[in-house]
N, C-alpha and C positions, 0 to 999 in steps of 0.2 A: 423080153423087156421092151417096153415102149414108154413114148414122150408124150404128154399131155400137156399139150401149152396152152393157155386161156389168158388174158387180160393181166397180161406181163406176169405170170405168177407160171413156173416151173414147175412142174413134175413129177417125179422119176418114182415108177413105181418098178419092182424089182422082189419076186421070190412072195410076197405077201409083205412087202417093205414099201412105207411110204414117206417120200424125205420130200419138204418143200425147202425153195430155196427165193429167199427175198430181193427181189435188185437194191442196191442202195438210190436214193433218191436226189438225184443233181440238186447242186445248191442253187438257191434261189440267186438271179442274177444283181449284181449290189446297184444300190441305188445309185441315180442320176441326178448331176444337180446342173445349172445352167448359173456360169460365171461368166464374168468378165477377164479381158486379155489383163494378164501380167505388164504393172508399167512401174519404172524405177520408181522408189523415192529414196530420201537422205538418208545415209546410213545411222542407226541409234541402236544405243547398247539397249538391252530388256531382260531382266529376270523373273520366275516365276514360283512359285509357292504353290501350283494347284498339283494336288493327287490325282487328279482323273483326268485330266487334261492327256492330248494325243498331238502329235506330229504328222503330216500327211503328206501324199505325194499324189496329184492328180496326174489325168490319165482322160483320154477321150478328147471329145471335140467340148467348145465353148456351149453348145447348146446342152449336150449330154456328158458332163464332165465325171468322170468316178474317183470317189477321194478316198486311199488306200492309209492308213495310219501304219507307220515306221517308227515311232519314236515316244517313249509315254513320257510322260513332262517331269513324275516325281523321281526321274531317273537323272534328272539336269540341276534339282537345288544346290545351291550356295555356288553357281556358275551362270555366265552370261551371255544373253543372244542378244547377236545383232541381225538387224532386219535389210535389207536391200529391194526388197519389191512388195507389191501390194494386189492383190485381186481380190474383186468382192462376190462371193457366193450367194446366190437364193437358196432361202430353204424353205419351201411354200411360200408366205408372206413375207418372212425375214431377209433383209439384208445382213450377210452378215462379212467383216472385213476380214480378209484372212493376210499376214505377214509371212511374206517367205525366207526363214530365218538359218542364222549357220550358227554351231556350236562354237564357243570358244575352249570348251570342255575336248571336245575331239574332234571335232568337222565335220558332225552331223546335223545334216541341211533335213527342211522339210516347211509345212503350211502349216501357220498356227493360228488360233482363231485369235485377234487381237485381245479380246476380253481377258484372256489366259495371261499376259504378258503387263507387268510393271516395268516404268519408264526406270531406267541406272543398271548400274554395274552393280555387280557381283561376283566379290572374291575372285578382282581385278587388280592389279597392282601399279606401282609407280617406283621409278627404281629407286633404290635406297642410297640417301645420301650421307655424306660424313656429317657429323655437327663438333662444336666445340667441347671437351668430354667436360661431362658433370657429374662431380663425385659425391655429391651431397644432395640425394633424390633421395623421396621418402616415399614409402608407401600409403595410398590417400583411400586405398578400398581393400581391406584385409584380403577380400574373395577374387580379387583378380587374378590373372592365370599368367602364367611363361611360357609361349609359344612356341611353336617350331615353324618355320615360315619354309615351304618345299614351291617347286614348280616356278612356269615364268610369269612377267605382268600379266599375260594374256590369262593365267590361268593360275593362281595361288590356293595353295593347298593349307590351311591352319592347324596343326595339334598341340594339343595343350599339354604339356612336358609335366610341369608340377605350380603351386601356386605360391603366390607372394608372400616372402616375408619378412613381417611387420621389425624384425630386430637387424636387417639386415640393410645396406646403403648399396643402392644399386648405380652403376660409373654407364652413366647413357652415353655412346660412341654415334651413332646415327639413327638416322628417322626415315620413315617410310609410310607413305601412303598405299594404305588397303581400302578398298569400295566392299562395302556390304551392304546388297539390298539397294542399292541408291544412294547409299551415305560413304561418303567420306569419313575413314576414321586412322587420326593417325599412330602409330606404332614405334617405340623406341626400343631399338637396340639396347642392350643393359648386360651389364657382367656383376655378377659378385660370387668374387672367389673363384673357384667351378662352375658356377652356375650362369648361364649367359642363353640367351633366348627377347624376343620380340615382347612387349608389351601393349597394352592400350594409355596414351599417355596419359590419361585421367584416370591411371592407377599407379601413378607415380608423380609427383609434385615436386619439381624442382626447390634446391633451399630458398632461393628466392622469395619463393610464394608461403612459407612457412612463417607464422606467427602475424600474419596484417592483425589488425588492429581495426572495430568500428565504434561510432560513438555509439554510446547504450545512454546516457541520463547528461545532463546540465542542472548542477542547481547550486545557489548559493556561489558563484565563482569559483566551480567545481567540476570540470568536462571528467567522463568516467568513460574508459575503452574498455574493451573485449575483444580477446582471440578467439577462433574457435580452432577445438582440435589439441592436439599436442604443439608442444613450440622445441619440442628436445629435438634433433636428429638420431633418428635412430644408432642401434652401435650394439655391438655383443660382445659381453662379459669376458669370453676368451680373447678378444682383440686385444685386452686392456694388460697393461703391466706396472710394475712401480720401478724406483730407481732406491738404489739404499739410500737411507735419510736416517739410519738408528744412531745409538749412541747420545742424542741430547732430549730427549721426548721428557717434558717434567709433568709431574704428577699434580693431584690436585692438591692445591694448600688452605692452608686456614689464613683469611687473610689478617690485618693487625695494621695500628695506624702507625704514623710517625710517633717516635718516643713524645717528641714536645708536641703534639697535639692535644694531648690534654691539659700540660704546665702549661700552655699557653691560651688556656680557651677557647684554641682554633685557630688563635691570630698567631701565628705561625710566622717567622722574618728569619730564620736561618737556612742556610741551603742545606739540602738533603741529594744523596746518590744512590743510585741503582749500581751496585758495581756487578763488572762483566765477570760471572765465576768460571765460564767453560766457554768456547766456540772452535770451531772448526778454521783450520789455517789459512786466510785466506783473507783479499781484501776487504771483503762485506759486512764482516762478521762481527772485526774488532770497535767496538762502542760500549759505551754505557751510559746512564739514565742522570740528568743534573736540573734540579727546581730552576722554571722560567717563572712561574708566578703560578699563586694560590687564588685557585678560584672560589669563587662564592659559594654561600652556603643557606642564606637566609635573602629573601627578596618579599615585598609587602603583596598585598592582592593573592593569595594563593593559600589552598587551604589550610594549611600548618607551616610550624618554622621546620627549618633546615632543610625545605623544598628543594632548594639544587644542590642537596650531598650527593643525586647523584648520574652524573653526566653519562652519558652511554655512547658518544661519539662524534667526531669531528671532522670539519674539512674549510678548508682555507678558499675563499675569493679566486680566481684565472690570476688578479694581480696581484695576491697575499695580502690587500686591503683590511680584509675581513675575514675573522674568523667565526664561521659555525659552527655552535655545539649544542648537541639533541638531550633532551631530558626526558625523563618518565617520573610518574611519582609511585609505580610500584603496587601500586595497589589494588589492582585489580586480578582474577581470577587466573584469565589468561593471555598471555601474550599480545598477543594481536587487539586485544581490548583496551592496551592501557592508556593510559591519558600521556599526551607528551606537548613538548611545542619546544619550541628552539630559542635560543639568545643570541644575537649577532654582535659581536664585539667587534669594535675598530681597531683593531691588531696595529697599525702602525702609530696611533692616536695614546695608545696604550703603551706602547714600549717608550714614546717619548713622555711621558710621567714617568712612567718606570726608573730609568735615565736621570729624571731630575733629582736636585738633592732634596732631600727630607722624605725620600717617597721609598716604600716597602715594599717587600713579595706578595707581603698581606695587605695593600692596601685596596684591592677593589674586594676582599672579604670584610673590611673594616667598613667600605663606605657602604654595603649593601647591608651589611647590617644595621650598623645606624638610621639607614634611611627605612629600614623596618621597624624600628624603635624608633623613630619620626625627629629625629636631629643629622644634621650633616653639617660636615667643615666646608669651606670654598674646596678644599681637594676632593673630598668626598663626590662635590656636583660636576667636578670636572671626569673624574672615575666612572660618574653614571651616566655622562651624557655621551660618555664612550658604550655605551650599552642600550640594546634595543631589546626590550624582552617580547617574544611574538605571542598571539593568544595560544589556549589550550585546546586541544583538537584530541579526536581519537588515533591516536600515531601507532601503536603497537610498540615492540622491544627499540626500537630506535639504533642497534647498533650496528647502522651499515650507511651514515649518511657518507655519499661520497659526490662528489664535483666529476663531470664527464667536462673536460676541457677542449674538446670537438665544438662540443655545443654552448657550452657555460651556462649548463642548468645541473642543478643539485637534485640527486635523486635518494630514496633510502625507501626499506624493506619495510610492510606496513607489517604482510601477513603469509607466513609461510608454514610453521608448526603445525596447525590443526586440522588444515586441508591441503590437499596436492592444488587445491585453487589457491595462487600466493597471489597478495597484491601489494607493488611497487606506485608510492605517488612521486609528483614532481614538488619539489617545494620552491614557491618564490621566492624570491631575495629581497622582495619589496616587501610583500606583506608578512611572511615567514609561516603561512600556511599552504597547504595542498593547494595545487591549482590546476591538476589533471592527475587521475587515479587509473594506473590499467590493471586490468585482471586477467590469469593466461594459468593455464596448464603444462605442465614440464612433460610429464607422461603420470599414469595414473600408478605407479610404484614407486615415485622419484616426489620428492618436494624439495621446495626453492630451497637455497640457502639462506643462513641469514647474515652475511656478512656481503658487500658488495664495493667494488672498482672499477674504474676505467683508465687505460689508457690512453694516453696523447692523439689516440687516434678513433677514439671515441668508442673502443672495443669495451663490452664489458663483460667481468670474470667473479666467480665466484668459487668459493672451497668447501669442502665439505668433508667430515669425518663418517669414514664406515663403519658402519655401526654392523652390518648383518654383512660376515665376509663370503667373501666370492673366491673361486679357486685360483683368481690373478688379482685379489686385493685384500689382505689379511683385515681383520678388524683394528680401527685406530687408523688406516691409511687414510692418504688425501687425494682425493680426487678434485680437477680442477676443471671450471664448466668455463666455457667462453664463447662470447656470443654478442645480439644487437638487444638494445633493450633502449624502449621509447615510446613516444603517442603512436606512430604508425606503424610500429612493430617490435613484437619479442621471439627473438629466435636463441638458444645457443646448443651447444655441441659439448660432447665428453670429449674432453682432450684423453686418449689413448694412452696416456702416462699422469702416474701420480708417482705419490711418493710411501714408501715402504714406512711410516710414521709422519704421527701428525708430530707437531710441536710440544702441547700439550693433549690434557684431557677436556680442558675446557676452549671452546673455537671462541675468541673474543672479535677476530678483527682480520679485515685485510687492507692495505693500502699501496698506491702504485708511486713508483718515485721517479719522477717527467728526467730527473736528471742521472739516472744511470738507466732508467729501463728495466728497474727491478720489481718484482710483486712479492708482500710482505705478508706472513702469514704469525697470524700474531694469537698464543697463549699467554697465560699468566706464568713469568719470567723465563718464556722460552718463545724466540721471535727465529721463524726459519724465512729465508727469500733464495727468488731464482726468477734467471733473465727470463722475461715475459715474451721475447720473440724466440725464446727453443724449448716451449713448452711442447710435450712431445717428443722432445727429443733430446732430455736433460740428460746429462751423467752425476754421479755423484758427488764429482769436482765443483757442479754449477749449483748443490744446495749448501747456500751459507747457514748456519745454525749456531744461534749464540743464546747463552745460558745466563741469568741473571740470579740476584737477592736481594730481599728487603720484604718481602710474604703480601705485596700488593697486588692489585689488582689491575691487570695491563685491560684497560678498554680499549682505544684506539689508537693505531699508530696514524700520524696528520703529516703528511707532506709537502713543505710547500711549492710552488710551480716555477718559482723565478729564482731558487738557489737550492742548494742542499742541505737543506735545513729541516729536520724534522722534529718533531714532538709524540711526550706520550702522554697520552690521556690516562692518568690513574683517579683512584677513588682510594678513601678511607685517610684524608678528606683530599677532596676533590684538587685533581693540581696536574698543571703541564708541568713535562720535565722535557727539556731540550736534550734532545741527541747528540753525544760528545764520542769523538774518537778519541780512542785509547792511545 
């Protein structure tokens, strides 16, 4: 055996055997580049987005500098470097500036080409502070997510647990700023129920911000608002419960006038009563129904007689001055379409005629007749000049005018029936037509009600019969809404408790009484109420329920503000009846 060496190539020949054997080839030595000395500059956070980006660590002299890559950059996203020094590398012609940077991620240091690096933080944090808790936060982006917020400021960690939901009211406890990217974005703490994790707070909107209000049109002395979005707060089905309320729920009747409205041709001058047939034991309950005076029936300028047989509802002056009451003529296809306009009576102007001798129940149906038939007595002009009849307007069903005595503006339900869009206007007192219209969404499964109130404190509430039952709300229950409603905002809320039956079949009315604090839910000859500040939290003690007879028609219950005095709005023919205890 021998060894044959030639031009770095081996060998070994052996028996008639020939084995060559390769050296491997040294690596070429890495390139040189010629920088400048390392000099501080201010420290600044930087994040980075690039996939091919490197980290380095030089090596050598300033002339002959070797740059070793340690670190690949797409191994650092959604976390932040900060810079402390600066040197700038040639690379042939190029200057190029390199930052000598440290991880906030782990602590790995290294030279990055500045180009690489955007100015801010990233998935940085700030420590989390308490806020004041808010239990009425809505969700404002179906698709937002619930967090899990790990690790320290220096270095926060994001998972997204499960996503937002829209039927659910999230209770924010604190807020916290996270940096991503450069931006500032902050984070609220939230619970609902089990469920508790960080959000983005522009996917949740405090109640606050719920239902504003902007102008959309002006015309004719007519400002018209708009919300966008839903104005309900959210709420779910299970949450919800009733309080028993059975036992007085009356059914629907045929209604039927007074006997002597026909013996009398309408002029009508004897008293009539509603007497109390059933009510629950208790102080609210005991009353019954006694003629204050017969309203009108015929008035000139209007398309046919017997234009105001039929009144749909009322509400009293802040100083019981004046009463409102809303009309329709019925005649149109559907609700929200029909013609209406209101009559303003001088209610104190009127009781003193009333008062005087020679004067009747019937007498402002007698002088508005006559003055339709184009004769009137000196009584007859003193009757009408107790009366403002306002123009006709497209009003809808009209039976929800009610006074918010916060503000002493009268409000009432235009349009609720046909679209989950319902619209509320304001009506003046001077002219007796609209004088600002808003339009707003409840949620797109829920439409407005049509009956409306306020209380003392300018809250305002409406009721509603369930029609399609829920496994915590039989059908026929009441559920009661309460909320802001106004030119610069409609907001309200499902109160958590109704009631295990309505009054009746037919929802006529609701009315609030300033002098006991109670809200009146009004059927034809079954009237239920319950104190408005423990809504939510009624027992069955607190729903009064009183039963009535006479096969009328209960339109509105009217309250007035400066004593305890109420009235009821019936039809067939049209006539207040003052509320008398038993």
């Amino acid at each position: 055996m021998h060894w044959a060496i030639k031009a770095g190539i081996g060998v070994l020949v052996s028996a008639g055997s020939f084995t060559a054997i390769v050296s491997q080839p040294t690596h070429a030595s890495a390139a040189t580049y010629r920088r400048t000395a390392a000099t501080k500059v201010a420290s600044k956070p930087y994040y980075t987005t690039s996939n091919t980006g490197k980290t380095y660590t030089f090596s050598g002299s300033l002339k002959k500098t070797k740059m070793h890559a340690n670190h690949a950059l797409k191994s650092y996203h959604n976390s932040t470097w900060t810079r402390t020094k600066q040197a700038y590398v040639y690379k042939g012609n190029r200057k190029v500036r390199y930052y000598y940077v440290k991880s906030a991620k782990n602590g790995a240091t290294g030279w990055v080409a500045s180009s690489y690096l955007k100015a801010g933080k990233d998935y940085q944090a700030k420590t989390a502070k308490k806020t004041t808790a808010s239990a009425y936060d809505k969700v404002a982006s179906h698709t937002g997510k619930i967090y899990q917020v790990s690790g320290t400021n220096n270095y926060v960690k994001l998972k997204a647990k499960t996503s937002l939901n829209a039927n659910l009211v999230y209770t924010r406890t604190k807020t916290r700023v996270i940096y991503k990217r450069g931006r500032a974005y902050t984070y609220n703490y939230v619970t609902a129920g089990s469920t508790h994790g960080w959000v983005v707070s522009g996917d949740i909107v405090s109640e606050n911000s719920i239902g504003k209000t902007k102008v959309t049109s002006k015309a004719n002395g007519l400002t018209s608002y708009a919300t966008s979005g839903n104005v309900l707060s959210p709420y779910r089905s299970q949450d919800f419960s009733t309080v028993n309320s059975s036992g007085y729920t009356m059914g629907k009747i045929t209604y039927t006038y007074d006997s002597d409205y026909s013996t009398t041709n309408s002029f009508q001058t004897a008293v009539h009563t509603l007497p109390l047939t059933k009510s629950t034991n208790d102080a609210y309950s005991k009353y019954h129904f006694k003629t204050a005076v017969y309203l009108p029936i015929d008035y000139p300028g209007f398309s046919r007689k017997s234009i105001l047989g039929n009144p749909q509802s009322a509400a009293f002056s802040k100083d019981d001055h004046y009463l409102y009451v809303m009309y329709n003529d019925n005649q149109q296809a559907s609700d929200e379409n029909q013609t209406g306009w209101v009559i303003r009576y001088d209610w104190t102007k009127l009781n003193q005629l009333l008062n005087a001798s020679g004067s009747s129940l019937s007498m402002i149906r007698r002088a508005t007749n006559r003055y339709y038939r184009g004769t009137t007595t000196a009584l007859d002009r003193q009757v009408l000049a107790c009366m403002k009849v306002g123009p006709q307007f497209k009003a809808g069903h009209v039976q929800s005018l009610a006074l918010n005595p916060k503000t002493n503006q009268l409000w009432f339900i235009k349009a609720y029936k046909n679209s989950t869009t319902a619209t509320v206007q304001r009506l003046s007192m001077s002219t007796l037509k609209p004088n600002a219209s808003v339009n707003f969404t409840l949620k797109s499964t829920v439409h407005m009600g049509s009956v409306l109130s306020f209380d003392n404190s300018g809250n305002a509430y409406f009721w509603t019969q369930t029609k399609s039952a829920w496994p915590t709300a039989p059908v026929n229950s009441v559920k009661f809404y309460k909320g802001t409603l106004g030119v610069n905002r409609v907001h309200f809320s499902l109160v958590k408790q109704g009631l295990s039956q309505a009054p009746g079949q037919v929802l006529q009315s609701m009315s609030y009484n300033s002098n006991n604090g109670r809200l009146y839910l009004v059927s034809d000859e079954s009237i239920f109420s319950v104190p408005a500040n423990k809504l939510g939290k009624l027992s069955t003690a607190d729903v009064s329920r009183s039963n009535f007879s006479g096969k009328r028609e209960f339109e509105g219950l009217v309250w007035q503000h400066t004593s305890n005095t109420g009235y009821l709005l019936t039809n067939k023919g049209p006539e207040l009846m003052k509320v008398v205890a038993n």
